[in-house]
DRENNU-433133 format. One line per 10 residues: for each residue x, y, z of C-alpha. Coordinates in Angstrom, 3 decimals. Example, Ala and Ser with C-alpha at 12.3 -4.5 7.8 and 13.67 -1.06 7.14 Angstrom:
// residues 2
12.300,-4.500,7.800 | 13.670,-1.060,7.140;
This chain:
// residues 268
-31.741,-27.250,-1.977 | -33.120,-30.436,-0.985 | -31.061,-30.423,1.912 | -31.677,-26.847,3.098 | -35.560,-27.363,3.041 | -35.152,-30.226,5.150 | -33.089,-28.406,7.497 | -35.613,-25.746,7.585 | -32.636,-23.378,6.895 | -34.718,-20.541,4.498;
-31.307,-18.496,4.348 | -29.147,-21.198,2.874 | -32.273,-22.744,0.799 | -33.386,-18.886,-0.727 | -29.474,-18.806,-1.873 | -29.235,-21.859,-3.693 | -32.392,-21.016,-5.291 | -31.369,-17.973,-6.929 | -27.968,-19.540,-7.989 | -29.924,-21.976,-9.960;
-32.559,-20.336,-10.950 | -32.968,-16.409,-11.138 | -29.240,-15.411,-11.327 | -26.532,-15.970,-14.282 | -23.304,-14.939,-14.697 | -22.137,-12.646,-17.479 | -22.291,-14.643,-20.771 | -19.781,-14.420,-23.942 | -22.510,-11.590,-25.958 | -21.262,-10.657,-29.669;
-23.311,-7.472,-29.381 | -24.226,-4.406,-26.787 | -25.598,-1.850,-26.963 | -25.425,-2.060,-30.641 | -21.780,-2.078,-30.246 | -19.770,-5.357,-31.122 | -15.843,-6.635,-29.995 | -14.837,-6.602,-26.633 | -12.873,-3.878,-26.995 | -16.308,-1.989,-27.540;
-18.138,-3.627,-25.088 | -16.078,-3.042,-22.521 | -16.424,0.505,-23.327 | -20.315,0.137,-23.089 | -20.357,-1.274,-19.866 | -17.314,1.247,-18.452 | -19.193,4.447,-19.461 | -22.482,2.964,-18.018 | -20.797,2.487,-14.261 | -18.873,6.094,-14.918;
-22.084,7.824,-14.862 | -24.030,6.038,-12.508 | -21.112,6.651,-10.424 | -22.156,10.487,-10.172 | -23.879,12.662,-7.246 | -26.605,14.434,-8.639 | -25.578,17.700,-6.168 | -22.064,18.273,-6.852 | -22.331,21.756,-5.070 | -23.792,20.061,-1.971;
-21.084,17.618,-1.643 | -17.924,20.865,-1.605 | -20.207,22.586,1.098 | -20.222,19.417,3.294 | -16.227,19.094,2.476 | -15.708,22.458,3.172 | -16.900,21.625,6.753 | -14.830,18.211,6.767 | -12.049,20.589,6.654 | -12.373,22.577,9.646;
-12.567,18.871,12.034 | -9.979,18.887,14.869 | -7.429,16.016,14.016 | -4.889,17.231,16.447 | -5.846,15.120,19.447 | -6.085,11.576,17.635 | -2.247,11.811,17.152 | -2.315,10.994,20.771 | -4.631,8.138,21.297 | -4.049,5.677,18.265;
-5.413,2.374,19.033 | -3.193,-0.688,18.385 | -3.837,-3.997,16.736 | -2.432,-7.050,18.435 | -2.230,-11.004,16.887 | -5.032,-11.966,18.667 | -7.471,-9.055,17.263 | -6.084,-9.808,14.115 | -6.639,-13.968,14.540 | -10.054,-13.268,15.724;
-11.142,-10.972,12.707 | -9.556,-13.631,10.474 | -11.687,-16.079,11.823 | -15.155,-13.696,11.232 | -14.393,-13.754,7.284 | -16.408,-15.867,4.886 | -14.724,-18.871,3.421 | -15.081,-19.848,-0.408 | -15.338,-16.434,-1.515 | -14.235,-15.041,-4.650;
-10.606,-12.879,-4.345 | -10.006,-9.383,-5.767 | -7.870,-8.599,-8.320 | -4.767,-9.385,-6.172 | -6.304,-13.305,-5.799 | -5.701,-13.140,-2.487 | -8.525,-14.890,-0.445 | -9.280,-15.724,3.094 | -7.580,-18.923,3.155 | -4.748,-17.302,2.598;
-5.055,-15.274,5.811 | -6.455,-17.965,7.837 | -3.482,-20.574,7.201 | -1.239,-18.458,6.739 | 0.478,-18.792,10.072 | 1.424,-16.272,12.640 | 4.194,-14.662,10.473 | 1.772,-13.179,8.510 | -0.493,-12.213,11.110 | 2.607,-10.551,12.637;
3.002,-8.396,9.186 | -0.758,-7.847,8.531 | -0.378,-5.872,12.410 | 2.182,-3.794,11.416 | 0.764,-2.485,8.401 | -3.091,-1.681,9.766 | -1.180,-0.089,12.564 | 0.892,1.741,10.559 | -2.451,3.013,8.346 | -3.877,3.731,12.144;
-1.288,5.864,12.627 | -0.919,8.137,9.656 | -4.742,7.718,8.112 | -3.116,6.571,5.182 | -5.159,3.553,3.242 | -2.598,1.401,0.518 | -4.008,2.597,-2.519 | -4.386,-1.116,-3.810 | -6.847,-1.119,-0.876 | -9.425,0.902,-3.081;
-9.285,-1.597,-5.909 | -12.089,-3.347,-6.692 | -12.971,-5.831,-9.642 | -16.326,-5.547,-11.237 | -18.227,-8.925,-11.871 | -21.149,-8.493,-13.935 | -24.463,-10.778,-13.561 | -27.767,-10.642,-15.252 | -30.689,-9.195,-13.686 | -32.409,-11.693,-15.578;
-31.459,-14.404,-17.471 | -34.579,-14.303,-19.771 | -34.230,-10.807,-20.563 | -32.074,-8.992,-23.336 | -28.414,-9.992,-22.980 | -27.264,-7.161,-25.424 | -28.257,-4.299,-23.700 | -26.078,-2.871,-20.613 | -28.670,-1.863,-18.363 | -29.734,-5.658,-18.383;
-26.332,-6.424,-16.232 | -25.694,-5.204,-12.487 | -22.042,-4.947,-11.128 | -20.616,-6.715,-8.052 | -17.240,-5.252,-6.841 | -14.533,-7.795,-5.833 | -12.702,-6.033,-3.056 | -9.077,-6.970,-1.898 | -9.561,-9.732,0.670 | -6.581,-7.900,2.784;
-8.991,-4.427,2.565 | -11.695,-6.504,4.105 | -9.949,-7.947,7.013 | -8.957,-4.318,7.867 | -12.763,-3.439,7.477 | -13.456,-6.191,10.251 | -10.875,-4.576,12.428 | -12.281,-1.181,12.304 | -15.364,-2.223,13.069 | -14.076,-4.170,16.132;
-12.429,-0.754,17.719 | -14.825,1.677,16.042 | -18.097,0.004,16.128 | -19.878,0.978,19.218 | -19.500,4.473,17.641 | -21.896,3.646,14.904 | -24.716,2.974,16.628 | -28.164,4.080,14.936 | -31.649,4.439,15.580 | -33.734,1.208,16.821;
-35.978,2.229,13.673 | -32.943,1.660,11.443 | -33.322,-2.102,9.485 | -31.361,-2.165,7.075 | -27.508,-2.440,6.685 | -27.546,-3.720,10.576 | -26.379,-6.890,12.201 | -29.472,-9.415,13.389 | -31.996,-6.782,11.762 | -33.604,-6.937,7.986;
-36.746,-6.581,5.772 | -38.891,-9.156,7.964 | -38.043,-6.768,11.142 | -38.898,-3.897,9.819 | -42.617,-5.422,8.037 | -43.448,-6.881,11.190 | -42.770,-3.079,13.073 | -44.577,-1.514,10.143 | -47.768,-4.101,10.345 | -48.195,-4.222,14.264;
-48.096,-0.411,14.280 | -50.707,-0.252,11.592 | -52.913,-2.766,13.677 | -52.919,-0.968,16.787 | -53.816,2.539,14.885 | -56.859,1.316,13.178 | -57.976,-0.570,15.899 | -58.270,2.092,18.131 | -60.161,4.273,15.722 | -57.252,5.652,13.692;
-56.296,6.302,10.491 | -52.695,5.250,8.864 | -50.898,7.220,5.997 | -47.820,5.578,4.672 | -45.115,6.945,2.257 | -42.330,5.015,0.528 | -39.495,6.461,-1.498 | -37.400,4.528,-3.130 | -34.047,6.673,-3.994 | -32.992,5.666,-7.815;
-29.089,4.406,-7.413 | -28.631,6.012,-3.814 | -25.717,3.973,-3.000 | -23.894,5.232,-5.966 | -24.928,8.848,-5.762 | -24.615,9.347,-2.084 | -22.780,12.454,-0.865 | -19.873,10.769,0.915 | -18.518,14.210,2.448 | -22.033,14.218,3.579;
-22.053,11.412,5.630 | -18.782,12.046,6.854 | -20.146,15.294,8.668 | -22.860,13.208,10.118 | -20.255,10.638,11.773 | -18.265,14.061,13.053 | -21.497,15.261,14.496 | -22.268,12.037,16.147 | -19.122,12.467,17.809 | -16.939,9.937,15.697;
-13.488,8.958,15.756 | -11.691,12.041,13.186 | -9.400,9.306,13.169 | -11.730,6.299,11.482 | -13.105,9.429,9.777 | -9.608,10.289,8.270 | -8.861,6.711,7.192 | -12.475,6.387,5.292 | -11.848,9.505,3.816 | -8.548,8.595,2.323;
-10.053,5.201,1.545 | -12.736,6.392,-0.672 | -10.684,9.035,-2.231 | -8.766,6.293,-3.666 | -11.217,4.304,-5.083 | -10.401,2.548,-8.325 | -12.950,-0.362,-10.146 | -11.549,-2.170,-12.844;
């Protein structure tokens, strides 16, 4: 940490204080919930991510299905898009080292040295998913690692313990190269922070407090509202947001392939 501060690198420096002091990994607990074994805890903690995994508008979701369905495919069986070595290489080469595999232990090291005979296979299966919109279902496995919100707080009970999913390394490389021929589809709003490249929190408080500013001093007054959606990643409406990439004129390919991909979706 020492090190960081120095460098004046507040990235690196807020990391390695968190690992050391505000996070923990998932200790050995005798008791949850109440509940003791692991047998029983791993019940607990598999009926707890079962039903935060749940939309809270199930009828919403079929409606926006419904109009999934009626999307013209039959022109993308024209124009698929190929993958080459040197797309593949260069994707390789975006990944993260010294990150934890998925259930398959596969990790980017792998990929990286693993010479151009791989690369050469890795191209003929995304192409080959390109083609028919067809994701390997190991591609939708994903490991759950659980930390501690707090490591001060109540080990026994569940909702003390937040879930980070392990993806297949191989599922993440084809994630890179998706975004690499898809990508200047999914353009969004300038007023969009979050979930973007180069943009975050500070962006968007710095928009937020120079706006105020120039309201009030011109005479004006500011009214503010913030909402913050309880478990809105979990409980989005993914049909939902797969008619808003068809109405912003998306790919039906990529839109087929994500489809597919979450459909498959299995956390262990």
């Amino acid at each position: 940490m020492f090190e960081y501060f120095n460098a004046k690198d507040d990235t690196a420096f807020s990391h390695a204080w968190r690992k050391k002091n505000c996070l923990s990994s998932l200790k050995t607990t005798s008791t949850l919930n109440g509940k003791q074994g692991d047998a029983n805890i791993c019940t607990e903690f598999t009926e707890q991510f079962r039903s935060v995994f749940k939309t809270n508008t199930v009828d919403s979701d079929c409606v926006y299905e419904a109009e999934f369905l009626k999307m013209d495919f039959a022109n993308e069986k024209i124009n698929s898009p190929s993958i080459d070595i040197d797309l593949c290489r260069q994707c390789v080469g975006k990944m993260k080292l010294n990150k934890s595999p998925g259930f398959d232990n596969v990790s980017t090291e792998h990929l990286l040295y693993g010479g151009d005979e791989l690369c050469v296979h890795l191209c003929l299966l995304f192409n080959t998913v390109l083609q028919h919109c067809y994701v390997p279902e190991r591609f939708g496995y994903g490991l759950i690692v659980l930390l501690l919100k707090d490591k001060h707080g109540d080990q026994s009970r569940s909702d003390m313990y937040r879930g980070i999913t392990l993806s297949p390394t191989i599922a993440k490389l084809f994630e890179y190269i998706l975004m690499e021929l898809y990508g200047d589809q999914l353009l969004s709003d300038t007023l969009q922070f979050g979930f973007k490249k180069h943009s975050g929190c500070c962006h968007a408080l710095f928009t937020f407090k120079e706006t105020t500013k120039y309201f009030i001093k011109n005479g004006s007054k500011v009214y503010c509202a913030f909402v913050d959606a309880s478990k809105a990643f979990d409980k989005v409406l993914h049909n939902g947001l797969f008619v808003k990439l068809i109405k912003k004129n998306v790919s039906p390919r990529f839109i087929h392939i994500l489809k597919n991909w979450y459909s498959n979706s299995m956390l262990q």
